[in-house]
Structure formats: C-alpha cells, structure tokens
C-alpha positions, 0 to 999 in steps of 0.5 A, spaced: 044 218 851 044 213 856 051 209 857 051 204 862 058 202 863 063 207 860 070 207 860 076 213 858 083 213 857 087 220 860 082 221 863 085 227 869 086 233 864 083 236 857 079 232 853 079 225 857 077 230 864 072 234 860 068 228 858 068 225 865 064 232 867 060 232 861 057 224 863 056 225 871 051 231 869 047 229 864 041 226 865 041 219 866 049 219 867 053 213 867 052 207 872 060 206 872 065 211 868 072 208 870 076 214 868 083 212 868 090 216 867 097 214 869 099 217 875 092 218 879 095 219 885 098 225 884 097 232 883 096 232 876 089 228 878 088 232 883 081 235 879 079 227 877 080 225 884 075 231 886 070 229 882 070 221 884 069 224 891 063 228 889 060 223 884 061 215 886 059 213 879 066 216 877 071 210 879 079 213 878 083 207 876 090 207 873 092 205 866 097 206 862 097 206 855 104 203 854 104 198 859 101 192 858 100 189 865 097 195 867 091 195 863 090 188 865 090 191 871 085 195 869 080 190 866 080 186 872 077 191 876 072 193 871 070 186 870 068 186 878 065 192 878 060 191 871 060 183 872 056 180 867 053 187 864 060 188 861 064 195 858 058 199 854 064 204 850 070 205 850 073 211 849 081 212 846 082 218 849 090 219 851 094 222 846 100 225 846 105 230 842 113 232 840 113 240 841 118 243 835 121 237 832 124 237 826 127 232 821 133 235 823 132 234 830 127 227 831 130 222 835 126 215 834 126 214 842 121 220 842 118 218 836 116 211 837 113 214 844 108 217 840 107 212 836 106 208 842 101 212 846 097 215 841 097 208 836 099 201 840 095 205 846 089 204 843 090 198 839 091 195 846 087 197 850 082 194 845 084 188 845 084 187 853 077 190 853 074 186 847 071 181 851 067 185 856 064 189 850 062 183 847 059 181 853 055 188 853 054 188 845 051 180 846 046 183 852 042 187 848 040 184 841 034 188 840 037 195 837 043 195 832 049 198 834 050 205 838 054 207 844 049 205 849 050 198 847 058 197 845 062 202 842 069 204 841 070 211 839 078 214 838 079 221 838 083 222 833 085 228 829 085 232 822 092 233 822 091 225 821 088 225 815 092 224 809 087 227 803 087 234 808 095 235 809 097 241 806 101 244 812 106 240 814 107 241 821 107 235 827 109 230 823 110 225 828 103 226 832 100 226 824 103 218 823 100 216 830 094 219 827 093 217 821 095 210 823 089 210 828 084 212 822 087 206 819 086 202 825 079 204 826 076 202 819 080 195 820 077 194 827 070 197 825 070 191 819 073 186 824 067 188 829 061 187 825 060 180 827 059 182 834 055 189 834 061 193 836 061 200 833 068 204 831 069 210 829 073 216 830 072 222 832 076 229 831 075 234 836 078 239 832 084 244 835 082 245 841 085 249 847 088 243 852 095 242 855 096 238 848 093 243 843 095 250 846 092 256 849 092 258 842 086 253 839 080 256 837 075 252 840 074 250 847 075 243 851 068 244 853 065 245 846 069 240 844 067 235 848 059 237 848 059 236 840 061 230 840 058 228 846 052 230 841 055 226 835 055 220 839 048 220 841 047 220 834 051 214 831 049 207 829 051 202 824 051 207 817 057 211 821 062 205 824 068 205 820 067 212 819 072 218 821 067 224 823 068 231 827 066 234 833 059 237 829 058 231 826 061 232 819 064 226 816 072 227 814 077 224 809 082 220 810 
C-alpha cells in the first residue's frame, strides 16, 4: 500500500507508535508520516522521537486533540511540507479511557475528557485537515476511493458498538465510541462528493497502556491487520465499522 502523505494522532505509544513502525518498513513507505502526540518533547515520546532520527520520512509535531489552536498549528506545518500534493489519510488514532468508574463515582469533568479526546478530538482534527484531503482526493481522479488517495480512518472499538453490548463495563469510553461510529457513518455520507473514504476500524482489545497487559492480542498484530485491511478498502466500505481482520461489525 502506497500512501503518499499520511498523518496519526497519539502517535508516541500503543497503537498510534505501532502504526508509525509498521509504514517506514514497508516496502514503499510513506513520503511524509507526520506522527503527532501532545507532549513530544518529553520522555513519553522518547521511542517516537528515536524513530524521527533514524527514518526522516517520520516528522514528530505536537497536536492535541483537545485544543483547537494546537491543530492549526499542526496543519500548517503539513500544509508546507506536502505543498499542493495535500494529506493522503488521516488516521483518528488518540483515545483515552477512565479506569473503575462507576456511576456512583463518575464525575462529568472526567466524563466530558473522554468525550472530548475520543469524539470531538476527531471531529476536529477532520475538520482542520479536510482541505488538504480534498486537495490529495482532487489530485487523483482516475481510481475510486482508497487510502492512497484520501481516506480518514477512526480507530474505534467493540465496546462502542450498541448491538454487541451484553457486558456493561466502561460506559464512559463505550459512548465516545459509539458517538465516533455515528460520526464515521455522517462523515462518510457528507464526504461522498469529494472522494474521501471513511471508516472505522477496531483494532480489538489489545495490549496497550490503554487496553492492559491482559488483552489477547498484541499491538503488532493489531496494527499489522488493519494495515491489511486498509490496503483493501475502496468505496463499497466507506461508512462501514470493519475490524482488524477485516470482518464488518454491527453498530
């Protein structure tokens, strides 16, 4: 799979840094793979901030899914690096979670930061980059949609599927979940026009910070999945809510 332009958010640990090692080695990697993360210059990007040294194709930028005028930032450093070729995919990647609340305990600040990062983050983010992924979808008119042409790809989860919860659990995580497949399909519908494919992906529980040491996959073959999936995806699979191997969920 060849992407020219490529962009993640949490780039600097579990899923969002497996992504960045598995694009450099591939066989024709990235151009520009702008891995962004909100503190990157400090230790917890230290692994991140390693790669950028070894491979220049991985640019480092800081971008907070939260805060508005950090991802302005963020796109105008793209803007100069990819000039008129514009952002080829976007990959939604930061998510965060609350660990053993319960409705006894939930506070709405800690709520709403859930909601923010995992929902609103990518809704933002979107919007600040659209017009560069226009510019990257209008550059090539030959081929229907696909990530190498311009593509946003939210990494959601099971847990925000409304038909498959029988468990309960995080409840706060599951909404901002749920909210980003809603969001996925509206944007998938309102993107039609312009060539740009949306999806959701789940990369099932996973051993991360995030997921546990418990989880029964690895962030490697997580990644390595998906990565497989996406080289597969066209405009039949826009809108759709598809897992790691490829099999298309409920919502």
């Amino acid at each position: 799979m060849f992407v020219r332009n490529v962009l993640i958010t949490g780039a600097n640990r579990g899923l969002g840094l497996e992504f960045v090692k598995q694009l450099v080695v591939l066989s024709e990697p990235p151009l520009n793979l702008f891995a962004t993360c909100r503190t990157p210059g400090t230790g917890k990007a230290k692994e991140l901030q390693e790669l950028s040294v070894a491979n220049p194709r991985v640019k480092v930028l800081q971008l907070d899914v939260t805060d508005e005028s950090s991802i302005v930032r963020a796109v105008e450093h793209v803007k100069k690096a990819v000039g008129n070729d514009g952002l080829n995919l976007l990959i939604n990647n930061a998510g965060i979670t609350t660990k053993g609340v319960t409705y006894d305990s939930v506070q709405a600040s800690s709520a709403m930061n859930v909601l923010a990062t995992n929902t609103v983050g990518p809704l933002l983010t979107t919007k600040a980059f659209l017009p560069l992924l226009r510019m990257a979808s209008s550059k090539d008119t030959s081929h229907g949609m696909s990530c190498g042409r311009a593509a946003i790809i939210n990494i959601s989860s099971t847990l925000g599927s409304i038909e498959l919860e029988k468990g309960g659990g995080p409840f706060v995580y599951n909404m901002s979940k749920a909210a980003l497949n809603m969001l996925t399909k509206s944007m998938s519908c309102d993107l039609r026009k312009d060539d740009i494919m949306v999806v959701a992906l789940d990369p099932t529980w996973t051993v991360t910070d995030l997921g546990g040491p418990r989880a029964p996959l690895s962030a490697e073959k997580s990644v390595e999945g998906m990565l497989n999936v996406m080289t597969t995806l066209n405009e039949t699979h826009t809108g759709q809510f598809i897992d790691y191997t490829g099999k298309n969920l409920p919502w």
